[in-house]
C-alpha positions as CSV (number, residue, x, y, z in Angstrom):
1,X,-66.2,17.6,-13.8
2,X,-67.5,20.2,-16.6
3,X,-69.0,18.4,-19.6
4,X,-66.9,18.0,-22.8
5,X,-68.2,20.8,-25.4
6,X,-67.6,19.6,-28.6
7,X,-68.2,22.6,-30.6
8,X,-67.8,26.5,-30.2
9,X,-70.5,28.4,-29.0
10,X,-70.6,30.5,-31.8
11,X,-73.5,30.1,-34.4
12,X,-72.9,28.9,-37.7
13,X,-72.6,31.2,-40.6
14,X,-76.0,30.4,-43.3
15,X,-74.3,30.2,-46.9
16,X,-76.5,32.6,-48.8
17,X,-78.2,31.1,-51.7
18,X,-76.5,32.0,-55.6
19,X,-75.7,30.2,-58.5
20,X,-71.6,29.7,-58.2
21,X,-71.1,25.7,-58.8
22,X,-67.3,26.6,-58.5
23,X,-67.3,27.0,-55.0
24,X,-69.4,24.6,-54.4
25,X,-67.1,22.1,-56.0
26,X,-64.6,23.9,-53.4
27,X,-66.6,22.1,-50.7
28,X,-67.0,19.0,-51.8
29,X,-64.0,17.5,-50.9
30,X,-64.3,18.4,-47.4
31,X,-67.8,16.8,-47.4
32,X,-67.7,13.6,-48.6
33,X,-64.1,13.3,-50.1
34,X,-61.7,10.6,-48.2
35,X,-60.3,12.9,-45.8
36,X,-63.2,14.7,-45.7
37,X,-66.6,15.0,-42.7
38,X,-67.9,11.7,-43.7
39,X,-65.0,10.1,-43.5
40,X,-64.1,11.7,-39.9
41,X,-68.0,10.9,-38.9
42,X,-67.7,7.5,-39.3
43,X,-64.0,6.9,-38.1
44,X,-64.9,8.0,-34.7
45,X,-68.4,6.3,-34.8
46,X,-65.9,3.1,-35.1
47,X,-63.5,4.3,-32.4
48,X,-66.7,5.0,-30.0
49,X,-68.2,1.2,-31.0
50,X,-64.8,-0.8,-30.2
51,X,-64.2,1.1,-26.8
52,X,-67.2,0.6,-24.6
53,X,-65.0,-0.5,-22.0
54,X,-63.5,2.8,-21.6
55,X,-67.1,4.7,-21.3
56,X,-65.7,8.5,-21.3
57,X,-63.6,7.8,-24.1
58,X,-66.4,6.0,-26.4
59,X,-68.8,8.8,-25.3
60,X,-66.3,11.8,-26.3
61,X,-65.6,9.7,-29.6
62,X,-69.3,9.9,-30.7
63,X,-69.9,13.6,-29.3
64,X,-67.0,14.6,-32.1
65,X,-68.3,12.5,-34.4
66,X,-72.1,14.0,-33.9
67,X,-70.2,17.6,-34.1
68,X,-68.5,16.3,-37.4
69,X,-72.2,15.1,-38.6
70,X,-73.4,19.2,-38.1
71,X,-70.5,20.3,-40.4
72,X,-71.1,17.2,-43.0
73,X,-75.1,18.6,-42.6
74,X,-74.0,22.4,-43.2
75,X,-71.9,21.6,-46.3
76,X,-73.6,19.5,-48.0
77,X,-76.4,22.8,-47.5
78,X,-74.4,25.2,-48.4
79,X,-73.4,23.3,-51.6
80,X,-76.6,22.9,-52.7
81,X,-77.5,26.7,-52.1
82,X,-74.5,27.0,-54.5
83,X,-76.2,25.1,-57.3
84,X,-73.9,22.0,-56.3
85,X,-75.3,18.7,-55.7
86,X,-73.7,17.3,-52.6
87,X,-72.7,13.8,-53.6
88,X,-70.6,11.3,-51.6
89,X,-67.1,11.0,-52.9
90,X,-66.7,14.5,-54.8
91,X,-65.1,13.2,-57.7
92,X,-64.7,9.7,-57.2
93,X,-66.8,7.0,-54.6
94,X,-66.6,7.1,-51.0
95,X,-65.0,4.0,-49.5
96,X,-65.2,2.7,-46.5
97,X,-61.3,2.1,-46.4
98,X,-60.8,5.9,-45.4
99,X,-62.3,4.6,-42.2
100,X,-59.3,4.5,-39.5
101,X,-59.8,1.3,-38.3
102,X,-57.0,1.3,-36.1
103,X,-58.3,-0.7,-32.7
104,X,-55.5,0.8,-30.4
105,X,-56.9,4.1,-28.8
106,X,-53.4,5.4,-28.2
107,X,-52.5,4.8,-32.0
108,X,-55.9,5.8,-33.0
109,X,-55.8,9.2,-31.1
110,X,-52.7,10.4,-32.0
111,X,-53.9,9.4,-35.9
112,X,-56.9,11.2,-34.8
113,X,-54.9,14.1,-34.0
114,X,-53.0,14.4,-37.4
115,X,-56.4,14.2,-39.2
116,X,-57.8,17.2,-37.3
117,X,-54.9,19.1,-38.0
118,X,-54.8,18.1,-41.7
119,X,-58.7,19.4,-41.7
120,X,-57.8,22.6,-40.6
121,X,-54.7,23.0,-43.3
122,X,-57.7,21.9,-45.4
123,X,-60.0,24.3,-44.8
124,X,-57.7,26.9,-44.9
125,X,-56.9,26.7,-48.3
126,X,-60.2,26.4,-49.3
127,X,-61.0,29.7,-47.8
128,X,-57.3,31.1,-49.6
129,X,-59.8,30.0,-52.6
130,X,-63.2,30.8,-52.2
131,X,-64.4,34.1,-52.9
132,X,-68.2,33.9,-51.2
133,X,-68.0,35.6,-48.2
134,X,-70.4,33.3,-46.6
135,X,-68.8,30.3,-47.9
136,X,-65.7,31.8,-46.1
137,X,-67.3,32.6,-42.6
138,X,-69.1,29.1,-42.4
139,X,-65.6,27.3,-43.1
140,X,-63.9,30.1,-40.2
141,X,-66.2,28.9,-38.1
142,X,-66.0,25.1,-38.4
143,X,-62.3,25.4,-38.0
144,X,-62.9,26.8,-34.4
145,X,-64.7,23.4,-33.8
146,X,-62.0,21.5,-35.7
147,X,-59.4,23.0,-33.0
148,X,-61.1,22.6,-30.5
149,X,-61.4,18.6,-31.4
150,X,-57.3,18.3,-31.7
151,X,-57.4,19.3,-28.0
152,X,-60.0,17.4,-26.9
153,X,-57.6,14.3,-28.9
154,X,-54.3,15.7,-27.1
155,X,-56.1,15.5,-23.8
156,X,-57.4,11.8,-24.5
157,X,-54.2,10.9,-25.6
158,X,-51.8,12.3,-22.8
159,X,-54.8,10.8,-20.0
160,X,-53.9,6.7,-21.6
């Protein structure tokens, strides 16, 4: 059996360094807002923790979450190249009740599912309104990685 890849092989996109706090305030929802990478990091560190019994699932869980960790990293970056200031929570604080605890895998896959999805309708409109290119590429490409976690979900969810 081929190893799970949990991200496109594509590099990602550097977010060249100006002074535009607008669009960096464009990504800080998706960084540490409640439906944002933080949120997704830590959902499916939980998932991974409560399913050690099932070892390929638990190990899948944390490999997305690790891949969510890389975008969290690369936003919070490129916010700060921006003149932003990447803080947990955006505009209000982070809780840890945006955490899908959810202790079925069947009903926390398919949840899983609809938050990738929602990431990707996310990112989309941030890119409808952003206007640095870069900002634009880097959020292109993490989508490719976003997609590619829904199927790795479907897949886990159809195989339980």
């Amino acid at each position: 059996m081929e190893p799970i890849k949990f991200a496109s092989e594509l590099p990602y996109p550097q977010v060249e360094p100006e002074d535009n706090l607008a669009e960096a305030k464009l990504l800080m929802p998706s960084y540490g807002g409640a439906a944002g990478e933080l949120t997704a990091v830590l959902t499916y560190c939980f998932q991974s923790y409560i399913t050690p019994f099932k070892g390929e699932l638990s190990k899948t869980l944390m490999g997305v979450a690790k891949c969510e960790m890389q975008h969290h990293r690369l936003l919070g970056s490129a916010i700060y190249s921006l003149g932003g200031y990447p803080m947990i929570g955006s505009r209000s604080y982070w809780s840890g009740n945006y955490i899908n605890y959810t202790p079925n895998p069947k009903k926390f896959l398919l949840l899983n599912i609809q938050a990738e999805k929602a990431a990707i309708s996310n990112y989309e409109r941030t890119i409808l309104n952003a206007n640095v290119e870069s900002v634009k590429m880097l959020i292109e490409r993490i989508i490719l990685d976003e997609e590619m976690h829904v199927k790795i979900f479907e897949e886990l969810y159809s195989s339980i």
